[in-house]
C-alpha positions as CSV (number, residue, x, y, z in Angstrom):
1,X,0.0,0.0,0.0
2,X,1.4,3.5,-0.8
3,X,0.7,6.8,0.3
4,X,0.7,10.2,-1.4
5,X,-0.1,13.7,-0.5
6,X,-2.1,16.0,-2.4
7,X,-3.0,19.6,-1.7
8,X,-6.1,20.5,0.1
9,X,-7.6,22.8,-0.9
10,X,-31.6,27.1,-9.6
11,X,-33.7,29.4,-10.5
12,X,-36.9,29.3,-8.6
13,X,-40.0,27.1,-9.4
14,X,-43.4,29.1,-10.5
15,X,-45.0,29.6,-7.5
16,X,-48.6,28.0,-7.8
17,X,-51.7,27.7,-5.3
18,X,-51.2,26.9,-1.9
19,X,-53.3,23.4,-2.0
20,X,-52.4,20.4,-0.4
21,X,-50.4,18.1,-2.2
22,X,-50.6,14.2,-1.4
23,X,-47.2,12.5,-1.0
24,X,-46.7,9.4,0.5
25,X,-47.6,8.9,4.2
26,X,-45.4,9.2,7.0
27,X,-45.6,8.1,10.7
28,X,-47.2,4.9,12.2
29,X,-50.4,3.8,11.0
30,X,-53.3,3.9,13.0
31,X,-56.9,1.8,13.4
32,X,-58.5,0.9,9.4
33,X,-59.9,4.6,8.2
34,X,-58.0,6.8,10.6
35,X,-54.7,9.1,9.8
36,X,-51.1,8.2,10.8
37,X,-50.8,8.9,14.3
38,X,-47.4,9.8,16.3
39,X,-47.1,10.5,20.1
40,X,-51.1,10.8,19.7
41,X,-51.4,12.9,17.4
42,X,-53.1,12.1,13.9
43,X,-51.0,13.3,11.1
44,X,-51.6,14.3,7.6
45,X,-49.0,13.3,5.0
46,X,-45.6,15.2,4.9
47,X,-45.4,17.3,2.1
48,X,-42.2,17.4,-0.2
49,X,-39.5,19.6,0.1
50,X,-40.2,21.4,-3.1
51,X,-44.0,22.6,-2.1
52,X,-42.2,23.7,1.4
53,X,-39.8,25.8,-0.3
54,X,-42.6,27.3,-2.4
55,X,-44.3,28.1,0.9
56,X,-41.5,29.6,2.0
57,X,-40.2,31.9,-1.1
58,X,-44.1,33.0,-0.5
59,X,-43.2,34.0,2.9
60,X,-40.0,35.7,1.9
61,X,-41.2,38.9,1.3
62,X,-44.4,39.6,3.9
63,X,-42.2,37.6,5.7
64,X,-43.7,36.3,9.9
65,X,-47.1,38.7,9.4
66,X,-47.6,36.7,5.9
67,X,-48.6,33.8,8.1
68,X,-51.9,34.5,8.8
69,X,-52.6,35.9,5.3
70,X,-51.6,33.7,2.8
71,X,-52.1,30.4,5.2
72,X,-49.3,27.9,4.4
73,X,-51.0,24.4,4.2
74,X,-47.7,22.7,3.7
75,X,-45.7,24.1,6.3
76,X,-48.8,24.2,8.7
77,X,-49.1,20.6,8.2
78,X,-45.5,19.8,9.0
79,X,-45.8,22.1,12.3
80,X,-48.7,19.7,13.4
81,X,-46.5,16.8,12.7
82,X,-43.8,18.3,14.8
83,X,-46.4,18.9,17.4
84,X,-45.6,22.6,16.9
85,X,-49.5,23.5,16.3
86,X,-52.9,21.4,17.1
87,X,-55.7,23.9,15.4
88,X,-56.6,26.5,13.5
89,X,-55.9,29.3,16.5
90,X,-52.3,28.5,16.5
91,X,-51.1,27.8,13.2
92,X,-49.3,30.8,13.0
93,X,-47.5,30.5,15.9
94,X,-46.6,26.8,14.9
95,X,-45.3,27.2,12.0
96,X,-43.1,30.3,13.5
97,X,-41.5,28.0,15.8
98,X,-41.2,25.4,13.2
99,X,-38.8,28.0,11.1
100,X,-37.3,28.8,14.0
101,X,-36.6,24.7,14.6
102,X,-35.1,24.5,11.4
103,X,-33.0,27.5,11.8
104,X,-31.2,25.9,15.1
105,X,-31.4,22.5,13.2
106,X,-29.2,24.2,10.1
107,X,-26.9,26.3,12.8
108,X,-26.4,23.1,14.8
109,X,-27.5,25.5,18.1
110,X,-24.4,27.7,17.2
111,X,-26.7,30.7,16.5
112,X,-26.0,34.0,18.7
113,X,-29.6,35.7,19.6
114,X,-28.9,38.6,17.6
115,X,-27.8,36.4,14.3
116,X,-24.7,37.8,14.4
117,X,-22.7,34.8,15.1
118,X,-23.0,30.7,14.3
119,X,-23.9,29.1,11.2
120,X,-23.6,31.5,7.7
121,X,-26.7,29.4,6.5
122,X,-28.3,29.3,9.8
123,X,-27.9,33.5,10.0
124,X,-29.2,33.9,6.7
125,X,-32.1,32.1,7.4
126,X,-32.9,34.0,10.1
127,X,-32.3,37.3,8.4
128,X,-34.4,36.2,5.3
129,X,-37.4,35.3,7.4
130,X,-37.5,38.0,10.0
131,X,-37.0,34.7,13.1
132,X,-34.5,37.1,15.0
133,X,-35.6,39.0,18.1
134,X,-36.8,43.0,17.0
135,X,-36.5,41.4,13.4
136,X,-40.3,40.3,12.9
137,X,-41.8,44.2,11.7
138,X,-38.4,44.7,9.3
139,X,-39.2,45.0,6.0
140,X,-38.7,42.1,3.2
141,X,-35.6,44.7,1.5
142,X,-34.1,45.3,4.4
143,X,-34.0,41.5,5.6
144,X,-32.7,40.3,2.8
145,X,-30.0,43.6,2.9
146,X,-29.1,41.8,6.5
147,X,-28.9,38.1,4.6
148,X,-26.6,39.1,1.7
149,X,-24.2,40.7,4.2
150,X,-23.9,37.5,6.0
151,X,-21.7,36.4,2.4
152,X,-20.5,39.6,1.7
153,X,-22.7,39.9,-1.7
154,X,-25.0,42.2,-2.7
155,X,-28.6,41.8,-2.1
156,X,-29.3,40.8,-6.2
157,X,-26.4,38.8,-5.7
158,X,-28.3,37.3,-3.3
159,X,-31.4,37.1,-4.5
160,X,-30.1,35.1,-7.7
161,X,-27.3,32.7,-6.0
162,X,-27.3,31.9,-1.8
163,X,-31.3,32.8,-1.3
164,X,-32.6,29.7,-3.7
165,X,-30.0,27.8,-1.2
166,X,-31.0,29.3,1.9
167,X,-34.5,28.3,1.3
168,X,-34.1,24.9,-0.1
169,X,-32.2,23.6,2.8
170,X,-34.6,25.3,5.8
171,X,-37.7,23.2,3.4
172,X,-35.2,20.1,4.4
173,X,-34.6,21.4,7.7
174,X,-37.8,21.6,8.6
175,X,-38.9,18.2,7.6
176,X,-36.3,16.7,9.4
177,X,-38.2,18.3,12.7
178,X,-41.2,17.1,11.9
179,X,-39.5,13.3,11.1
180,X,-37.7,13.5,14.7
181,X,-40.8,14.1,16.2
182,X,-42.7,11.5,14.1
183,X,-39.9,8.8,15.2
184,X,-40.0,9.7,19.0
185,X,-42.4,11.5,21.5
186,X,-42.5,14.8,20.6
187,X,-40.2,17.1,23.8
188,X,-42.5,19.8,25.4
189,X,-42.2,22.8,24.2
190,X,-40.8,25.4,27.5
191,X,-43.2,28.4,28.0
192,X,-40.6,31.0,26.9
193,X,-40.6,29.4,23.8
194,X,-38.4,26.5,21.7
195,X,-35.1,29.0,22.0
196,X,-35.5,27.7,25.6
197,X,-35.4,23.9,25.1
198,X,-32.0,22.1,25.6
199,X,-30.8,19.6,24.0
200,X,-31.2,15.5,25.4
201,X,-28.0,13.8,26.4
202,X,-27.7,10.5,25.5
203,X,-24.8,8.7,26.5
204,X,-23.6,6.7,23.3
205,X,-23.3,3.1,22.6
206,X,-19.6,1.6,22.1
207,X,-18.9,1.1,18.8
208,X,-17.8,-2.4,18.0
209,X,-14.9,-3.6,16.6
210,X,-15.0,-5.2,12.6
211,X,-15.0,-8.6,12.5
212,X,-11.6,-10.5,13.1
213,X,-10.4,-13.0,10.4
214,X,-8.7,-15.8,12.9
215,X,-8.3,-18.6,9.7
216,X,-8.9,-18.6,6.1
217,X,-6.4,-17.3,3.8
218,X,-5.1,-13.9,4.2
219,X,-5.4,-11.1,1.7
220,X,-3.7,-11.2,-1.4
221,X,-0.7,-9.5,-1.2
222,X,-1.3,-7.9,-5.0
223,X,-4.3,-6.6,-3.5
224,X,-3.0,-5.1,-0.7
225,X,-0.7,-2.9,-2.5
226,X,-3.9,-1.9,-5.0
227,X,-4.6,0.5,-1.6
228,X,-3.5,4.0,-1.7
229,X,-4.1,6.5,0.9
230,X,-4.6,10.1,0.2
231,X,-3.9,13.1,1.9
232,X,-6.4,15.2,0.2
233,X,-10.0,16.7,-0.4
234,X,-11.4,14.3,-2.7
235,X,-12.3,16.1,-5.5
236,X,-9.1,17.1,-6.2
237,X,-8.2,13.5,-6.8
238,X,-7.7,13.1,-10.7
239,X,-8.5,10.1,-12.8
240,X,-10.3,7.4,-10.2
241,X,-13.6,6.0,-12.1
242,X,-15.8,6.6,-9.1
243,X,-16.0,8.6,-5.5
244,X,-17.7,7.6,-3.0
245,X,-19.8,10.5,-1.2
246,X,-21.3,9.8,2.2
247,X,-25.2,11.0,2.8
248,X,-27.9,11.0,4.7
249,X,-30.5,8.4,4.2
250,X,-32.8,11.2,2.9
251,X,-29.9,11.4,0.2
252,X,-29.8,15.5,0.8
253,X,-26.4,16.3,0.1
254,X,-24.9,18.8,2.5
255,X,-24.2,22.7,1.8
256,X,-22.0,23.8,-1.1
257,X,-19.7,26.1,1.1
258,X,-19.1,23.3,3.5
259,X,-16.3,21.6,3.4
260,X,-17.1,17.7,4.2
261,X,-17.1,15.5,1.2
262,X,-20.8,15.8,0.0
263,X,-20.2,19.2,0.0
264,X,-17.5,19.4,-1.6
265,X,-18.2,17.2,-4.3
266,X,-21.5,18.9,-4.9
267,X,-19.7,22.4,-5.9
268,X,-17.0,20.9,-7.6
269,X,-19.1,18.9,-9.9
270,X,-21.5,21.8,-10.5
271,X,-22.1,23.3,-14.1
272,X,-21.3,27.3,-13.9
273,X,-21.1,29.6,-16.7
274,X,-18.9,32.0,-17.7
275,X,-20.0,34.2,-14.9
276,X,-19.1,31.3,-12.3
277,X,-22.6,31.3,-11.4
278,X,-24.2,27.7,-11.2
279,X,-27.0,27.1,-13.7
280,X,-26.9,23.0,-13.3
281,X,-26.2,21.4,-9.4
282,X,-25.9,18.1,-10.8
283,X,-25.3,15.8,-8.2
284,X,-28.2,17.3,-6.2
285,X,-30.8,17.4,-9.1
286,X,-29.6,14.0,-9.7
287,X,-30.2,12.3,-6.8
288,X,-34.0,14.0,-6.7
289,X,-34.6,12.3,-10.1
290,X,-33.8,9.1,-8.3
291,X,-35.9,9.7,-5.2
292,X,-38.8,10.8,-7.5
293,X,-38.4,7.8,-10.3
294,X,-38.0,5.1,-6.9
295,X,-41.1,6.8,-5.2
296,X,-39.1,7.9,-2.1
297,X,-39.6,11.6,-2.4
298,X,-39.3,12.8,1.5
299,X,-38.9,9.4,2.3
300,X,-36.0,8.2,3.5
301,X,-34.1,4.6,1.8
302,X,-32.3,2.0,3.8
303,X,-29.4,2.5,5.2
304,X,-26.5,1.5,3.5
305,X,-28.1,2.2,0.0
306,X,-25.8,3.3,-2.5
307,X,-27.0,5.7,-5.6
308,X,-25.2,6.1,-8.7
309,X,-24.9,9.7,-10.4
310,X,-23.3,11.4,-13.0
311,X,-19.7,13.4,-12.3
312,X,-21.1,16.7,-13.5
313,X,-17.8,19.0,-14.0
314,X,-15.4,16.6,-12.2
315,X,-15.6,14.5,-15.6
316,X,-13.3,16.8,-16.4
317,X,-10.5,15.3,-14.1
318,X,-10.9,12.0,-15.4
319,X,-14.0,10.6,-12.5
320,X,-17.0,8.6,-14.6
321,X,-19.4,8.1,-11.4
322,X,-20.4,9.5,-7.8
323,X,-21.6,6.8,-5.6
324,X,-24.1,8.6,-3.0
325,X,-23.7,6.3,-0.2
326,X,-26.7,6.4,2.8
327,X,-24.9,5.9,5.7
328,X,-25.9,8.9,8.4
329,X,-29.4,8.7,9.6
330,X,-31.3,11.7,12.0
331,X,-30.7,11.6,15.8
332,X,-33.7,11.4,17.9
333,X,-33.5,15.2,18.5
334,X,-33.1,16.3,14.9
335,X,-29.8,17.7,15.9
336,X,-27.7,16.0,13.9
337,X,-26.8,12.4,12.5
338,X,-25.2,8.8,13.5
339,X,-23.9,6.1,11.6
340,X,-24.0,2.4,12.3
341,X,-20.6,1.0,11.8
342,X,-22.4,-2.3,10.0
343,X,-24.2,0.3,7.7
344,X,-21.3,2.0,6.3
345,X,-19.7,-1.7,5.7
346,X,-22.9,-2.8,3.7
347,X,-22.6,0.5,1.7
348,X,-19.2,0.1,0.7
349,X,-20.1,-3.6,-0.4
350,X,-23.3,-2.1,-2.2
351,X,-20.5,0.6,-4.1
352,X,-18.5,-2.5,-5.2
353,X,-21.5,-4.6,-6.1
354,X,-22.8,-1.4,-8.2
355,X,-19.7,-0.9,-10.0
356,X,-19.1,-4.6,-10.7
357,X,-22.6,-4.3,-12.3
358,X,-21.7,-0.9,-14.3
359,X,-17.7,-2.1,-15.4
360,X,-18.5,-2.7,-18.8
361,X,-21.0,0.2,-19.7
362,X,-17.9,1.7,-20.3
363,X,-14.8,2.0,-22.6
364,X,-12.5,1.1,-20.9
365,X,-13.7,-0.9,-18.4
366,X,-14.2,0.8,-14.5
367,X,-11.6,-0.1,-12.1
368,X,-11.0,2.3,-9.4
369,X,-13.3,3.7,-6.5
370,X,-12.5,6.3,-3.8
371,X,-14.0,5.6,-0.8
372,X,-13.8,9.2,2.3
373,X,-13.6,8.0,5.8
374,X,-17.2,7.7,6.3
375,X,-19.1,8.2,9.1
376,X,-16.3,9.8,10.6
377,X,-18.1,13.2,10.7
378,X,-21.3,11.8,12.3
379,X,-20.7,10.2,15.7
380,X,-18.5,7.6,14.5
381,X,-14.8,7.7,16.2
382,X,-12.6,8.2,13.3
383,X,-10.2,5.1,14.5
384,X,-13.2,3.0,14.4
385,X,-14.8,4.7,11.1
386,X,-10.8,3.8,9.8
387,X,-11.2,0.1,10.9
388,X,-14.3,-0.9,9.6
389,X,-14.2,1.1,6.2
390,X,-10.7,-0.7,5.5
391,X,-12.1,-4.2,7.0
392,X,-15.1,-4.0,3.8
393,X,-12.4,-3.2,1.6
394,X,-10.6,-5.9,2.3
395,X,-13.4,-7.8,2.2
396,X,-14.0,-6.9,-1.5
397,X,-11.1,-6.8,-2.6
398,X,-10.3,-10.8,-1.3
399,X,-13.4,-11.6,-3.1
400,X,-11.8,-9.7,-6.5
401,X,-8.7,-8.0,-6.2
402,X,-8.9,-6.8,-9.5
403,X,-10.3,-3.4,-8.0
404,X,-8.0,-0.5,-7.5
405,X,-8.9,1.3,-4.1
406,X,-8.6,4.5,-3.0
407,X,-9.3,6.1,0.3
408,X,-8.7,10.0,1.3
409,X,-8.8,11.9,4.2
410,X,-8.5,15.6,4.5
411,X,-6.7,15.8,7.7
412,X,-2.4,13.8,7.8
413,X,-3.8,12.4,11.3
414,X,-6.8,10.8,9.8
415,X,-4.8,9.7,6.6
416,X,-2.6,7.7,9.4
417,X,-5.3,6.1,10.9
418,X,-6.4,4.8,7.0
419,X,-2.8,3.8,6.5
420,X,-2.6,1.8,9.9
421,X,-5.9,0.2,9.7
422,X,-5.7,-0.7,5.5
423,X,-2.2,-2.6,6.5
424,X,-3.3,-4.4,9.4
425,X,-3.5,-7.9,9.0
């Protein structure tokens, strides 16, 4: 095995009627001819993402006081799921403390009370919608003035480019408050309001070890040294048929300024014009194709489910395929994600068995994948994410070592702990 260092380095939808929409049901189902109930309350159907963010560029402008006015019905009926909002007196207010859920769930609770700190997403999102304290009268201009300064554009800058983001991912924020509280009893809500509640401690299961080989043949040796650790971000990595991306089992791939794989890959396969202004996010449109054409649309898959994609623009540095992999699933408070060691081992057998079954599509033949050191990022210690990942591999590779590997880490320490746990025996 060898080791090398590299350096690191949509326009909006028409906005139609506000009518309810009828997706697939979520939540348990209850007695023949009744809703979906969770923590005892009936639900209607969770909307998709797409009619939320509708909802919300609606909102934009008129911004808290458009509540009443122009009604909602999608986002109203993912407050009642939440258990934001029980009838039609507090609808409203519901759906204001559903924003405001979604704003802490995109800040990760790093938001400073007057927005001026925490999260760049998170802060625009707050700006944009008026959720700040002394923000609610301000006027749509003047919000979305306070939102563009939080990247340093201007406010048409704004308007064209970061706003469409901003809004798309507080639709998916949202809807990953209402499917926390759908999974678990919803938490009471304190009587200054949800700023107030604080966050559950769990204490965390150990993770266990990958299984230990104590007979059988070892590992080719020709297939050991078809492992190469990088020192990298991975899509700076040039001419490897496929990369691996680690998501959520939503498949929502993370922020474009962020820099964790998803991410990362997401802006770097992006079509831009000559402006640098993105007119095609690939990866992300995509994967929604996918979840539409399977039915899954605001549904989560299984974990461990891999989905093919285009490159986009990294086809340009030589990568044929992105392999989405499923690994991180929501946390009971919607704070954040986990991943089950087993599951990112099953997905990086469902990457191999995916390209085994693509190889030949093309000229010449696959042979490479790049696999990030997943679940690392998500609750997983990075010395145990760095075990298992390398204990699949292994796995595949002593099945058909005909594979060349790949697997990058960001950070020389991380890198380590690949090139330890890929050479172990």
């Amino acid at each position: 095995m060898s080791q090398e260092t590299h350096p690191s380095s949509s326009a909006p939808e028409p906005l139609g009627p506000m009518s309810p929409e009828t997706p697939p049901t979520s939540g348990t189902a209850g007695p023949l001819g009744e809703p979906p109930r969770a923590g005892g309350r009936a639900l209607l159907p969770l909307p998709g993402a797409e009619r939320l963010a509708a909802e919300l560029r609606a909102l934009r402008r008129p911004g808290l006081s458009g509540l009443r006015t122009l009604r909602p019905e999608a986002l109203i009926r993912v407050a009642v799921a939440a258990g934001l909002c029980g009838g039609s007196g507090d609808e409203a207010a519901g759906v204001e403390m559903l924003l405001k859920a979604g704003v802490r769930h995109l800040g990760g609770r790093t938001l400073s009370a007057d927005g001026t700190r925490g999260d760049p997403l998170a802060r625009a999102a707050a700006h944009t919608f008026g959720l700040l304290p002394d923000w609610r009268g301000v006027s749509g201009q003047e919000r979305r003035k306070a939102a563009a300064a939080v990247y340093g554009v201007t406010s048409e800058r704004f308007r064209k480019s970061q706003e469409q983001e901003v809004i798309a991912e507080l639709a998916l924020a949202v809807l990953t408050v209402a499917r926390s509280a759908i999974t678990g009893p919803p938490a009471p809500v304190p009587a200054g309001g949800p700023e107030e509640a604080a966050p559950s401690v769990r204490t965390p299961d150990p993770v266990p070890d990958p299984p230990t080989r104590l007979t059988g043949p070892p590992l080719p040796a020709a297939a050991v040294h078809r492992v190469t650790v990088h020192v990298a971000s991975i899509e700076l990595l040039r001419d490897i048929d496929i990369l691996v991306s680690s998501e959520n089992i939503y498949l929502e791939m993370s922020k474009t300024f962020r820099s964790t794989v998803s991410g990362s890959l997401r802006r770097a396969a992006a079509i831009r014009d000559e402006a640098g202004e993105t007119v095609d996010d690939v990866l992300a449109r995509e994967l929604v194709e996918w979840m539409r054409a399977h039915g899954r649309s605001g549904l989560p898959v299984r974990p461990g489910t891999v989905v093919p994609t285009s490159p986009g623009a990294l086809a340009q540095r030589g990568v044929r395929r992105i392999h989405h992999a499923a690994v991180a699933s929501p946390t009971s408070d919607g704070h954040g994600y986990r991943v089950d060691p087993h599951v990112l081992a099953e997905a990086v057998s469902a990457s191999f068995r995916l390209a085994r079954a693509e190889r030949d599509r093309y000229d010449p033949p696959l042979s490479s994948l790049c696999f990030p050191l997943l679940g690392a990022g998500h609750g997983l210690p990075p010395e145990k994410a760095a075990r298992w990942l390398c204990w699949a591999v292994h796995e595949e590779l002593s099945r058909d070592p005909s594979w060349t590997v790949h697997l990058v880490a960001q950070r020389p320490e991380l890198a380590k702990l690949l090139t330890a746990a890929s050479s172990a025996p």
